[in-house]
BALOBA-1460 file (C-alpha; in Angstrom, 3 decimals):
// residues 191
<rec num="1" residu="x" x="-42.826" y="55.389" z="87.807"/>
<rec num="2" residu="x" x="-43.455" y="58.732" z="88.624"/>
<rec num="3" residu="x" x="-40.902" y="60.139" z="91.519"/>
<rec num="4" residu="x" x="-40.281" y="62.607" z="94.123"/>
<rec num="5" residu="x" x="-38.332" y="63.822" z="97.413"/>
<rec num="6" residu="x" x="-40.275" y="65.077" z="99.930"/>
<rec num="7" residu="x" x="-40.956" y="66.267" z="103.657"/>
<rec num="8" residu="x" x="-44.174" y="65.581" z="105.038"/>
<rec num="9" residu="x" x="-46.084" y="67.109" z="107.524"/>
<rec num="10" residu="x" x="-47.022" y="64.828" z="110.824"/>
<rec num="11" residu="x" x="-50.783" y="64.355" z="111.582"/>
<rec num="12" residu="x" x="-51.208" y="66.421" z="114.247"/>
<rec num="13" residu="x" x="-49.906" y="69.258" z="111.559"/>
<rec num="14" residu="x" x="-51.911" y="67.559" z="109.013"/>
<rec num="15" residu="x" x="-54.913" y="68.384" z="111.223"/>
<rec num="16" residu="x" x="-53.867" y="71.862" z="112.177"/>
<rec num="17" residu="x" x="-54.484" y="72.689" z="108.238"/>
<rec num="18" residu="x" x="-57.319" y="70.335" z="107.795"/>
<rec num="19" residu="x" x="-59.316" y="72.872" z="110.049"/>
<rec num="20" residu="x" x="-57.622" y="76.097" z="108.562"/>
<rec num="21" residu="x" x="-58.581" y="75.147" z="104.922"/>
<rec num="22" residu="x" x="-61.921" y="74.557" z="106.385"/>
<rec num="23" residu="x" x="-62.624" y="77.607" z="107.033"/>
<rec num="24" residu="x" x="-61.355" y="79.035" z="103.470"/>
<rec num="25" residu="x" x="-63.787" y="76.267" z="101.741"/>
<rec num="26" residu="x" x="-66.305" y="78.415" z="103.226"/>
<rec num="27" residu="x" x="-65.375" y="81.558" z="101.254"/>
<rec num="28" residu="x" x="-67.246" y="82.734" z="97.913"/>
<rec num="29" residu="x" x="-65.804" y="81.043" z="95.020"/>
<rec num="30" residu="x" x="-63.740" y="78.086" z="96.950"/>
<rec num="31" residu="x" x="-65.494" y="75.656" z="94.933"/>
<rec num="32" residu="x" x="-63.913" y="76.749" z="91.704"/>
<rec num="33" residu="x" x="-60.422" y="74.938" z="92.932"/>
<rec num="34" residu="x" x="-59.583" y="71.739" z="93.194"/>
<rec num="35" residu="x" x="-58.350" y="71.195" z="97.089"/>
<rec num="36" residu="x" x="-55.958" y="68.454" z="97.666"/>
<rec num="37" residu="x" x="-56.681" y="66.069" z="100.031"/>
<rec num="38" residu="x" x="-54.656" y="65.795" z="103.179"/>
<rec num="39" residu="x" x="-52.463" y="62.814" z="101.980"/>
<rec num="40" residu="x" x="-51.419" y="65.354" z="98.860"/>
<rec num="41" residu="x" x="-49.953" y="67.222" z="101.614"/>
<rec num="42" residu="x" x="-46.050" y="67.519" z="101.555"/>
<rec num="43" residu="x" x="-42.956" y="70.060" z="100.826"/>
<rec num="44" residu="x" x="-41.480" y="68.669" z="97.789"/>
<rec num="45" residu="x" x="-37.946" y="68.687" z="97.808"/>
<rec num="46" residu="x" x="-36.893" y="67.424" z="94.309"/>
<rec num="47" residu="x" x="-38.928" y="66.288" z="91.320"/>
<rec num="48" residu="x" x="-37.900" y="63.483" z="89.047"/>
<rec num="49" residu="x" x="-40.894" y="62.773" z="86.859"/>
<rec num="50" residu="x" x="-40.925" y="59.400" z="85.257"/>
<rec num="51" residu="x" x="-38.383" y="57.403" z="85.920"/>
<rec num="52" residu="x" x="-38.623" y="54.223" z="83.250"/>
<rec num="53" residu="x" x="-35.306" y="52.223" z="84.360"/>
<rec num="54" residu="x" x="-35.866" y="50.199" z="87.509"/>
<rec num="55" residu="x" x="-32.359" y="49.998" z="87.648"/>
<rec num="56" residu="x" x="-32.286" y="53.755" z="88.477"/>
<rec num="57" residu="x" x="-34.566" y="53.274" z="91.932"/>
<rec num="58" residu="x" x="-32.014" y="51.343" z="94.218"/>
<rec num="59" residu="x" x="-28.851" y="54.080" z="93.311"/>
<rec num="60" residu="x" x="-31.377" y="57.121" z="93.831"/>
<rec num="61" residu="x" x="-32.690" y="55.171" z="96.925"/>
<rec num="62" residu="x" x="-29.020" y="54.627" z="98.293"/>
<rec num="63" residu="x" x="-28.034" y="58.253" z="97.619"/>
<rec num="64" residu="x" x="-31.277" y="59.614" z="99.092"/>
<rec num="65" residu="x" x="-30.514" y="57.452" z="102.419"/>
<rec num="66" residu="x" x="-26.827" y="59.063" z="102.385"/>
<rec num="67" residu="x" x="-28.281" y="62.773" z="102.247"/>
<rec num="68" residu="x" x="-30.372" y="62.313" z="104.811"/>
<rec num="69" residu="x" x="-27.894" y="61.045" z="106.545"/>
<rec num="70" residu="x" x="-25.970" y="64.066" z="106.418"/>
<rec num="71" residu="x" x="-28.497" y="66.098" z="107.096"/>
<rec num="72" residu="x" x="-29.620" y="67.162" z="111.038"/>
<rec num="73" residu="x" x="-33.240" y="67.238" z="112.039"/>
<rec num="74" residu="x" x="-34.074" y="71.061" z="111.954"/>
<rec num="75" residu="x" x="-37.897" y="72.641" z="112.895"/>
<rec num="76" residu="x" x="-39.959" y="73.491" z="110.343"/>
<rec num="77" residu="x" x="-43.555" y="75.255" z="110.348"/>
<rec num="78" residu="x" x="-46.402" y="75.499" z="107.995"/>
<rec num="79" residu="x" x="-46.272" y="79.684" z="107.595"/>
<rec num="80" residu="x" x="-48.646" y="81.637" z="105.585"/>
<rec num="81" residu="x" x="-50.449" y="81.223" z="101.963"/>
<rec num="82" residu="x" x="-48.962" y="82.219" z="98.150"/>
<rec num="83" residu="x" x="-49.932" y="81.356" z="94.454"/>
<rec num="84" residu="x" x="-48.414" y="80.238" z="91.446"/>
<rec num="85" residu="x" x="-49.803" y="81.194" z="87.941"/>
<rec num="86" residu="x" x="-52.227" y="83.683" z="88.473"/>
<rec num="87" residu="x" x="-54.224" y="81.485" z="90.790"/>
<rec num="88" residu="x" x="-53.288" y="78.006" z="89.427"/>
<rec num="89" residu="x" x="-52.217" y="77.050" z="92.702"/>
<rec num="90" residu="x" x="-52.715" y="77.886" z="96.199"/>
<rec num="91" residu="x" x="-49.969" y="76.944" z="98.453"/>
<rec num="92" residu="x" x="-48.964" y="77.482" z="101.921"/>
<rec num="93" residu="x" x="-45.561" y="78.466" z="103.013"/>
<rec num="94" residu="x" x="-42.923" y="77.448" z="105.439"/>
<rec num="95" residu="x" x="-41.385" y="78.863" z="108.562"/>
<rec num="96" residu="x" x="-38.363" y="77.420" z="110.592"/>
<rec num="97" residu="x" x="-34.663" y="76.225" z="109.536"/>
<rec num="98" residu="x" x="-35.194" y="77.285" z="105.437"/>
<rec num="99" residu="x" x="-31.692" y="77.009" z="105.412"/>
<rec num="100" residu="x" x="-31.744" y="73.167" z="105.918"/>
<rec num="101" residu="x" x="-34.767" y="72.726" z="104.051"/>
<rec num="102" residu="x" x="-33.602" y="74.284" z="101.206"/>
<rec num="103" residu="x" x="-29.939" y="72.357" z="102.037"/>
<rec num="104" residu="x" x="-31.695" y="68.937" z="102.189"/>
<rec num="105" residu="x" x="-33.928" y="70.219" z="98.552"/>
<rec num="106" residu="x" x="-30.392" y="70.620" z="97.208"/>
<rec num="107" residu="x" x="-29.095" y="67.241" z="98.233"/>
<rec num="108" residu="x" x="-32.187" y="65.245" z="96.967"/>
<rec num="109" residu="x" x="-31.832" y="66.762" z="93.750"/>
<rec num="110" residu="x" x="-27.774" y="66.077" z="93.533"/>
<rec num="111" residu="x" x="-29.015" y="62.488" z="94.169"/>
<rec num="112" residu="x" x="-30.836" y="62.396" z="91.420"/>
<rec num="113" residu="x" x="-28.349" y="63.740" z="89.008"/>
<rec num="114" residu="x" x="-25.895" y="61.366" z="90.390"/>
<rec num="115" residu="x" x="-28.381" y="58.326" z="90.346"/>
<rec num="116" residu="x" x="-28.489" y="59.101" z="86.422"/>
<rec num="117" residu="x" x="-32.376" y="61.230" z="86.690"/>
<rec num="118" residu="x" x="-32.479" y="63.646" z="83.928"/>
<rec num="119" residu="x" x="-33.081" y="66.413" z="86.123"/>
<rec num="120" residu="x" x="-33.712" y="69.500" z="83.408"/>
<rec num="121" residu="x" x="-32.317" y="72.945" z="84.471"/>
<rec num="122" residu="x" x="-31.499" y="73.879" z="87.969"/>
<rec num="123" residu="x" x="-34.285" y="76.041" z="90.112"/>
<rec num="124" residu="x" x="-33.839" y="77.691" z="93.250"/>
<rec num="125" residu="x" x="-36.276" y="76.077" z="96.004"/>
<rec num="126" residu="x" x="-39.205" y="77.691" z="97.174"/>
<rec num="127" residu="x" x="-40.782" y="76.102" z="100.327"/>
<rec num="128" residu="x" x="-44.513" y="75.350" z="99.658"/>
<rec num="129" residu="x" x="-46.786" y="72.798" z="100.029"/>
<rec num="130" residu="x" x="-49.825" y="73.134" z="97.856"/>
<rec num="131" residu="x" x="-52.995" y="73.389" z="98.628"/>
<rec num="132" residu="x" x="-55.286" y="73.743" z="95.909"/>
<rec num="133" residu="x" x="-55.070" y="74.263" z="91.662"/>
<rec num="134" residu="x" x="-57.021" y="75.246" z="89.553"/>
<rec num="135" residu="x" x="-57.120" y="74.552" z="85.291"/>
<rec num="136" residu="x" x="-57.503" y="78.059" z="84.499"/>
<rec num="137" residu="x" x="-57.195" y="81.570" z="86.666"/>
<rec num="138" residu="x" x="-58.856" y="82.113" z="89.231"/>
<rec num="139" residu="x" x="-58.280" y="85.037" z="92.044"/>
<rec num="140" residu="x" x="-57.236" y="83.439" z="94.975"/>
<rec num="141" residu="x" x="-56.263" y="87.016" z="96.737"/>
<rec num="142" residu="x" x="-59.083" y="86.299" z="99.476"/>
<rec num="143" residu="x" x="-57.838" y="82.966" z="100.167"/>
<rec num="144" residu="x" x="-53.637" y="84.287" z="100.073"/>
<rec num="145" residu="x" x="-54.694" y="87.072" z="102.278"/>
<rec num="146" residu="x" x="-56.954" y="85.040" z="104.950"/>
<rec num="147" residu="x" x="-53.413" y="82.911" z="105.059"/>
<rec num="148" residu="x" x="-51.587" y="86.029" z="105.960"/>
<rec num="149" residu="x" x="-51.323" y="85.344" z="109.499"/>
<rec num="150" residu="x" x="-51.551" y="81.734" z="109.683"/>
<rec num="151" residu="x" x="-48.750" y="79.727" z="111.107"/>
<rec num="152" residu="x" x="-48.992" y="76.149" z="112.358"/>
<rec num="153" residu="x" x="-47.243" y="74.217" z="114.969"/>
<rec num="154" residu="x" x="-43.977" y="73.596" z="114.288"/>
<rec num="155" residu="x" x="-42.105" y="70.182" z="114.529"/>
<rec num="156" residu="x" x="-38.763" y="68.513" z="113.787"/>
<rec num="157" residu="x" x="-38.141" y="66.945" z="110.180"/>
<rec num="158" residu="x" x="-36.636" y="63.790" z="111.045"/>
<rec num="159" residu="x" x="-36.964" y="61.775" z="108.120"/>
<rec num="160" residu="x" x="-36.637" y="62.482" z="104.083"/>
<rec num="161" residu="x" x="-38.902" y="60.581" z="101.907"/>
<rec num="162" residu="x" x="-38.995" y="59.204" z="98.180"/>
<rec num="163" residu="x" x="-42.441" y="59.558" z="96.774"/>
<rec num="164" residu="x" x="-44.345" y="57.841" z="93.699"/>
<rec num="165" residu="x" x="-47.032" y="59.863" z="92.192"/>
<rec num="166" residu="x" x="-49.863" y="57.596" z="90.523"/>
<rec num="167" residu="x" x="-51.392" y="60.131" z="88.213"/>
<rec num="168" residu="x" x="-55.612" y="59.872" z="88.599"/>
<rec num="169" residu="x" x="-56.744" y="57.687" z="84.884"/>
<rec num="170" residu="x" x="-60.599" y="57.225" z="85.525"/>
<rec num="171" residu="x" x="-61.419" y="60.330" z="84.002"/>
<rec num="172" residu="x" x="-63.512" y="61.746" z="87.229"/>
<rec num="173" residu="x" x="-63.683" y="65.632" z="87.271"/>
<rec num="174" residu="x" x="-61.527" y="66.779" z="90.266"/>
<rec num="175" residu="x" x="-59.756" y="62.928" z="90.811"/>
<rec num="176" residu="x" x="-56.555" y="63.724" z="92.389"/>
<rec num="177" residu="x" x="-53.533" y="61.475" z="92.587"/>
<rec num="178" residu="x" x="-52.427" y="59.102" z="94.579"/>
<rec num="179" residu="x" x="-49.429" y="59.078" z="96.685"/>
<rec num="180" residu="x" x="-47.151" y="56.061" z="98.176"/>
<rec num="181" residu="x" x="-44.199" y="56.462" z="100.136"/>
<rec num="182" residu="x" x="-41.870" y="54.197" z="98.664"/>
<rec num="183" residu="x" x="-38.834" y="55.025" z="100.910"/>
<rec num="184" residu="x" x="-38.010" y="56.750" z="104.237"/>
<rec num="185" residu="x" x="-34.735" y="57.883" z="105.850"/>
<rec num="186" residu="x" x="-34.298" y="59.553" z="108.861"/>
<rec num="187" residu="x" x="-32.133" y="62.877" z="109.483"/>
<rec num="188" residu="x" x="-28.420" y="61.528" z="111.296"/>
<rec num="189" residu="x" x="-27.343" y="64.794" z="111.911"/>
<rec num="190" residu="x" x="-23.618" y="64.065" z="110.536"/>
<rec num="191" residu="x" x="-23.601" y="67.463" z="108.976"/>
């Protein structure tokens, strides 16, 4: 099964975006991306691809629930637009504690490597939570810059989740995968 850590946004934030990618679906050329769909929508923390041994699941779960236990609640924001690979992806950014996010990104993906998840090299964290890809450039300045002031409501990451990514298999131009939560710890604040 295909894994991930992750912090997702609550609905009312969920919404918040809903209406400000709206309003960029409008613009000239929006309809040569792909836009996710708001249950795409989360701030992944540490990727594990596909993990085969069940066996695996229940030590990465337990060491998951033991970060987040660690870990304090901290705000967070949704904060501006960026892209990665020359337009391959539109994301937007994040405002708030980075500190902890990027602390909590760093203790998912030590509970991985501990858990036995061949985690490949080591990358520093960037916040974002994407938004939109495309299979081949495209130039998503107009869409970046109408970001450039955008910044959501913020709210308090209480809880850490572990993520499986069903990848789409019918075939359909512009299918998009699903998501199921498949575990949820909240923050304790033990530091």
């Amino acid at each position: 099964m295909r894994l991930f850590a992750a912090v997702l946004p609550p609905e009312a934030v969920a919404d918040e975006l809903a209406a400000e990618l709206d309003a960029l679906k409008r613009l000239p050329g929006a309809e040569a991306l792909r836009w996710t769909g708001r249950e795409g929508w989360h701030f992944t923390l540490a990727f594990y691809g596909e993990v085969e041994d069940e066996a695996v699941v229940p030590e990465l779960s337990a060491r998951l629930e033991r970060a987040a236990g660690r870990a304090a609640p901290f705000a967070l924001a949704l904060h501006r637009g960026g892209q990665f690979g020359r337009g391959r992806a539109l994301w937007i950014g994040a405002d708030g504690d980075l500190a902890a996010l990027r602390l909590l990104a760093e203790r998912a993906e030590a509970a991985g490597r501990k858990a036995g998840v061949d985690m490949g090299e080591h990358r520093r964290y960037k916040a974002h939570l994407t938004v939109a890809r495309s299979r081949s450039e495209v130039d998503v300045r107009p869409y970046v810059g109408a970001l450039g002031g955008f910044t959501g409501r913020a709210w308090t990451v209480g809880e850490l989740a572990l993520v499986r990514s069903n990848l789409p298999r019918g075939g359909v131009p512009g299918e998009q995968p699903r998501y199921e939560v498949v575990g949820r710890w909240g923050l304790g604040g033990a530091g």
